[in-house]
C-alpha positions in Angstrom: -12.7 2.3 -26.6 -8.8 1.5 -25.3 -7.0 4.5 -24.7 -3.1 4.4 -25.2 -0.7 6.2 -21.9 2.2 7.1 -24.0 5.2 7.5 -21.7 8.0 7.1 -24.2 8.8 5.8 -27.2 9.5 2.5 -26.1 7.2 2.6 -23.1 3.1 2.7 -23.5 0.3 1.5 -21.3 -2.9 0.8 -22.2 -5.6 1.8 -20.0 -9.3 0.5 -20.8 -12.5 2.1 -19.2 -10.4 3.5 -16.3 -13.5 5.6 -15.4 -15.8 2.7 -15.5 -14.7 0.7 -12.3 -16.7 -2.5 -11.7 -19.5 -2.7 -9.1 -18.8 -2.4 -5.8 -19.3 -5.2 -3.5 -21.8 -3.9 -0.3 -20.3 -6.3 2.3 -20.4 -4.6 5.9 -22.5 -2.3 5.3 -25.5 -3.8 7.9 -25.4 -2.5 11.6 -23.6 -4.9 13.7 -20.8 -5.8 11.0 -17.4 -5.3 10.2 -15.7 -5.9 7.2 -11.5 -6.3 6.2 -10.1 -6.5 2.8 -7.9 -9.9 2.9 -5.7 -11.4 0.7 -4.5 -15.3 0.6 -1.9 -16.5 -1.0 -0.5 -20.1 -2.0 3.2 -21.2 -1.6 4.1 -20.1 -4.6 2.1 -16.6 -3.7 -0.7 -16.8 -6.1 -3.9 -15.6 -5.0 -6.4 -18.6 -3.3 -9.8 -17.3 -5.0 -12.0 -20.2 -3.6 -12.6 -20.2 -0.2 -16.1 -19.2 1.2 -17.3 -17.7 5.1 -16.8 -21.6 6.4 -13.1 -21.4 5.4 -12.4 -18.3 7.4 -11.6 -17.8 11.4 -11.7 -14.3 12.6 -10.9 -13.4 16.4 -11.0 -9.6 17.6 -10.6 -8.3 20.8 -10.4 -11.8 22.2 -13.4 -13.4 20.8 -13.9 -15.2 18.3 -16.5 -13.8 15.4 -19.1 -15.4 13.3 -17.9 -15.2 10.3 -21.1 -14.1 7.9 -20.2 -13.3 4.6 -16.8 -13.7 2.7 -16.0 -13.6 -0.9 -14.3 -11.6 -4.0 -13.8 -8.3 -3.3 -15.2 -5.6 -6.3 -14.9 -2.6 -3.7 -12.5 0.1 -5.8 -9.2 0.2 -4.7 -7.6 3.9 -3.6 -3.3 3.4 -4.0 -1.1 6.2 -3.2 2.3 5.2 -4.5 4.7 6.7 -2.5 8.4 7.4 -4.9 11.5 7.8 -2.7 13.5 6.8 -5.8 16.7 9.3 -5.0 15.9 10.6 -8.9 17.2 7.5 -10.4 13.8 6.8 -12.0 14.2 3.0 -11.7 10.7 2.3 -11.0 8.8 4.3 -13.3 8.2 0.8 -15.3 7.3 -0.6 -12.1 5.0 1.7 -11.7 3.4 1.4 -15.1 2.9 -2.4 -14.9 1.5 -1.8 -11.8 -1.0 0.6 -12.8 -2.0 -1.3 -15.6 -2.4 -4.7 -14.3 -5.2 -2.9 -11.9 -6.9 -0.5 -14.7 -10.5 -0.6 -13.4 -10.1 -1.4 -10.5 -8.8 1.7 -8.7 -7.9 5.0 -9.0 -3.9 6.2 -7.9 -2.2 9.2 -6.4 1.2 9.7 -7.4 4.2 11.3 -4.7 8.0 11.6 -4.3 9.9 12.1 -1.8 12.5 14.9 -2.6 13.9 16.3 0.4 9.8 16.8 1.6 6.9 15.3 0.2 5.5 16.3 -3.0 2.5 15.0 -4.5 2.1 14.8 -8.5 -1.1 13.9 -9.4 -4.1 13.3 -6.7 -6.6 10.5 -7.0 -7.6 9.7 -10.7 -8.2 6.9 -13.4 -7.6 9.8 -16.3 -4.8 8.8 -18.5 -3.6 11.6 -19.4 -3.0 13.0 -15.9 -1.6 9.4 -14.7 0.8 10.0 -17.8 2.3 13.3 -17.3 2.5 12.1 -13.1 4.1 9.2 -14.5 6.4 11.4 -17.0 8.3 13.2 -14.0 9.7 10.1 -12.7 12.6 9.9 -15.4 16.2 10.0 -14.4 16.6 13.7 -12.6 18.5 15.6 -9.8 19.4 13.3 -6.8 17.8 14.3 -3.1 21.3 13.4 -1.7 21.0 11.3 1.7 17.3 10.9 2.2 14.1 12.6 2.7 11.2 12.7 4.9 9.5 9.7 4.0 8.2 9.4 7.4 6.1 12.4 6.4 5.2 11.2 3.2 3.5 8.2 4.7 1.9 10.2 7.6 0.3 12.6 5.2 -0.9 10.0 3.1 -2.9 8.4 5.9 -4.0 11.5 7.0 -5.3 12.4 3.7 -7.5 9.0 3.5 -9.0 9.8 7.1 -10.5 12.8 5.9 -12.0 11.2 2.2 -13.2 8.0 4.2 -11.7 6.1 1.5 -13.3 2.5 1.7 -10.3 0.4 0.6 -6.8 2.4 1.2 -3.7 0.7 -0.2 -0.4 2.8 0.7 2.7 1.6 -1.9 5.8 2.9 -0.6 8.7 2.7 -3.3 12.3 3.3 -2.2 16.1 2.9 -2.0 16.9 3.9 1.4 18.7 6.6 3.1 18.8 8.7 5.6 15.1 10.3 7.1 15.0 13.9 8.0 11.2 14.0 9.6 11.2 14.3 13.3 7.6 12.3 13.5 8.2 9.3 15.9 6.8 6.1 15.0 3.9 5.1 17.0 2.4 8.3 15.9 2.6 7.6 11.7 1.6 3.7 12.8 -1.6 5.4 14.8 -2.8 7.3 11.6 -2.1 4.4 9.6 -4.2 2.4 11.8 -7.4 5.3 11.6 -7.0 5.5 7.9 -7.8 2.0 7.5 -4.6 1.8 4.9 -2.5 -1.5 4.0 1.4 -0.3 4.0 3.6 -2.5 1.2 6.8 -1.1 0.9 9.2 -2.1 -1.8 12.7 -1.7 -1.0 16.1 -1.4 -3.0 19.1 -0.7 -0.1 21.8 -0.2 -2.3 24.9 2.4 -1.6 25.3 2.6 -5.2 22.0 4.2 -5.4 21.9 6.7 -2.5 25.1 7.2 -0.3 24.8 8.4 3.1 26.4 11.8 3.9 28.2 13.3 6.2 25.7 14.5 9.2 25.9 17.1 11.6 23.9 16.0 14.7 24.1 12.0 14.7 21.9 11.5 17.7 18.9 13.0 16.2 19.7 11.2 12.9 19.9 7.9 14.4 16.6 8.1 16.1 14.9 9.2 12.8 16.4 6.6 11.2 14.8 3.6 14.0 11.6 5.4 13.5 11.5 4.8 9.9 12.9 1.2 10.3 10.1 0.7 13.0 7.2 1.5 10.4 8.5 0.2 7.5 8.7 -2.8 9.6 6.0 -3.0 11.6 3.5 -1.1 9.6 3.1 -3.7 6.8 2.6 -6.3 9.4 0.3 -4.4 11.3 -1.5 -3.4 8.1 -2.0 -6.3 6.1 0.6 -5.1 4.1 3.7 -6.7 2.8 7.3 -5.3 3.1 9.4 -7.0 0.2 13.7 -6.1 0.4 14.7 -5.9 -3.7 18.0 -7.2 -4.2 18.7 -5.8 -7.5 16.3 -3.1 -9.9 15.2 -6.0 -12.2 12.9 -7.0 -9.6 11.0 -4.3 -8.7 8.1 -5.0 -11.9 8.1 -8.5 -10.8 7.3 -7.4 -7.2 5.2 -5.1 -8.1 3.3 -7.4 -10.5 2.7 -10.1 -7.5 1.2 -7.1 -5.1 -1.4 -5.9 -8.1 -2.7 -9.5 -8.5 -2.9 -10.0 -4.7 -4.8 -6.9 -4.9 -6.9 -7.9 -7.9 -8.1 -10.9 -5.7 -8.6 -9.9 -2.3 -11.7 -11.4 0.2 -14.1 -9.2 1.9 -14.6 -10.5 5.6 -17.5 -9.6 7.1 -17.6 -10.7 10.9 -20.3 -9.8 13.4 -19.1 -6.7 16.0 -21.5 -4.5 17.6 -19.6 -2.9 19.8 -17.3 -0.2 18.7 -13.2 -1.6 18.7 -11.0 -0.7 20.7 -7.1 0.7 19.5 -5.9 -1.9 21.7 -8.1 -4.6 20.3 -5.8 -7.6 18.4 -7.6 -9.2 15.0 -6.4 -12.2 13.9 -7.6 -13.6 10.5 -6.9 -17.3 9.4 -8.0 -19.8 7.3 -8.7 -23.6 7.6 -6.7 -24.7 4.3 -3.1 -25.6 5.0 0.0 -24.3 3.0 -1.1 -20.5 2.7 -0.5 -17.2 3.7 -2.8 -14.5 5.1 -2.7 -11.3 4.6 -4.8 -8.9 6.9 -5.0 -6.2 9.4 -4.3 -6.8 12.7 -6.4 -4.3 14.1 -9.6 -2.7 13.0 -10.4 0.6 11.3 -10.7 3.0 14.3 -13.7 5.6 14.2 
């Protein structure tokens, strides 16, 4: 039976059998493999959904891997979307498309950033708790310069660490500004790498939508500021993530909309490893075919 996620008037999503997610693939799950959630994309960045373990070249930690089993991922996703939206509420439709395009298929924690970190809804496919998270994104009262995103995104990797989620997505949503968290960079990029989490961030830079104040101690601001660049930078990279700059609002649901179906069609690659990685250890992922992209980690899960 479809359920209907009334948000507003003009604004409904329909969520069907979010409780009932699909069977989960059981790649890596011998001794002596490893597994990574990949996506590949064509020029155009549509989803390549027909290669096999012959089209794939894995090398980690300077050797290269026999690849054993690659294919369609049904593994169920875990997305914490991250808000820093400076209470304009421009991307609560986003966020609806987005969560509808991947109805059972995941289930989503919902966060803003105002001033600190504030979670609205933990980890669910219930409608009616995804629609009153969703409701408190509407136009409200601004958070001024910034936030501590930095925090935001450490917390959320921390948080995944601890539930040993299988397949962590981290969706970061915001208009810039200045960051008030002291936590330097390499350590949020560290718990990003333990958690396992891909990083996409989604970004509006736009004056009109969050001017920078007057600061007080512009030293400590501008190295708060580098470490946010640095992990909204690298961490996507790093990740097997994507970092996409939004020129204007109007293309946040279209953004948004490419990410779920990259999502909706990633490969499980399952390489042989028996030895335990390394944090140093580099993983490169490619494919034979020509003209695509690759998206994937580019170091493993740490232990």
């Amino acid at each position: 039976m479809h359920r209907m996620l009334a948000l507003s008037a003009s604004t409904v999503l329909f969520v069907a059998g979010l409780s009932a997610a699909p069977p989960s693939r059981q790649a890596g799950t011998q001794e002596g493999l490893r597994t990574v959630y990949v996506s590949v994309l064509d020029k155009n960045g549509v989803p390549v959904t027909d290669l096999g373990p012959g089209d794939f070249i894995v090398k980690d930690g300077g050797k290269n891997r026999d690849v054993v089993e690659a294919g369609m991922t049904n593994v169920p996703l875990r997305i914490a979307l991250v808000v820093d939206d400076n209470g304009t509420g421009l991307f609560r439709y986003g966020v609806v498309k987005f969560i509808e395009r991947l109805q059972g298929r995941a289930e989503f924690a919902l966060s803003t950033v105002t001033g600190q970190h504030q979670k609205l809804v933990d980890y669910t496919a219930d409608a009616d708790l995804l629609t009153t998270a969703i409701g408190q994104l509407t136009a409200r009262a601004a958070t001024d310069d910034g936030g501590q995103l930095l925090e935001g995104i450490f917390e959320t990797a921390k948080d995944f660490q601890k539930r040993k989620a299988r397949r962590p997505v981290i969706v970061v949503l915001t208009v810039g500004g200045e960051e008030h968290s002291p936590l330097p960079a390499h350590h949020v990029l560290e718990e990003l790498q333990k958690s396992g989490a891909a990083l996409h961030v989604v970004a509006i830079n736009s004056a009109a939508l969050r001017a920078m104040a007057t600061v007080s101690r512009p030293g400590a601001l501008l190295e708060e500021n580098l470490n946010l660049s640095e992990v909204l930078g690298d961490g996507p990279k790093q990740s097997g993530g994507k970092r996409e700059e939004i020129v204007a609002s109007a293309g946040v649901v279209m953004g948004l909309q490419q990410l779920a179906e990259a999502l909706r069609n990633q490969y499980a690659v399952s390489f042989s490893r028996s030895d335990p990685p390394k944090s140093n250890d580099k993983l490169s992922v490619s494919v034979k075919r020509s003209g695509v992209t690759v998206r994937a980690p580019m170091r493993l899960r740490m232990p």
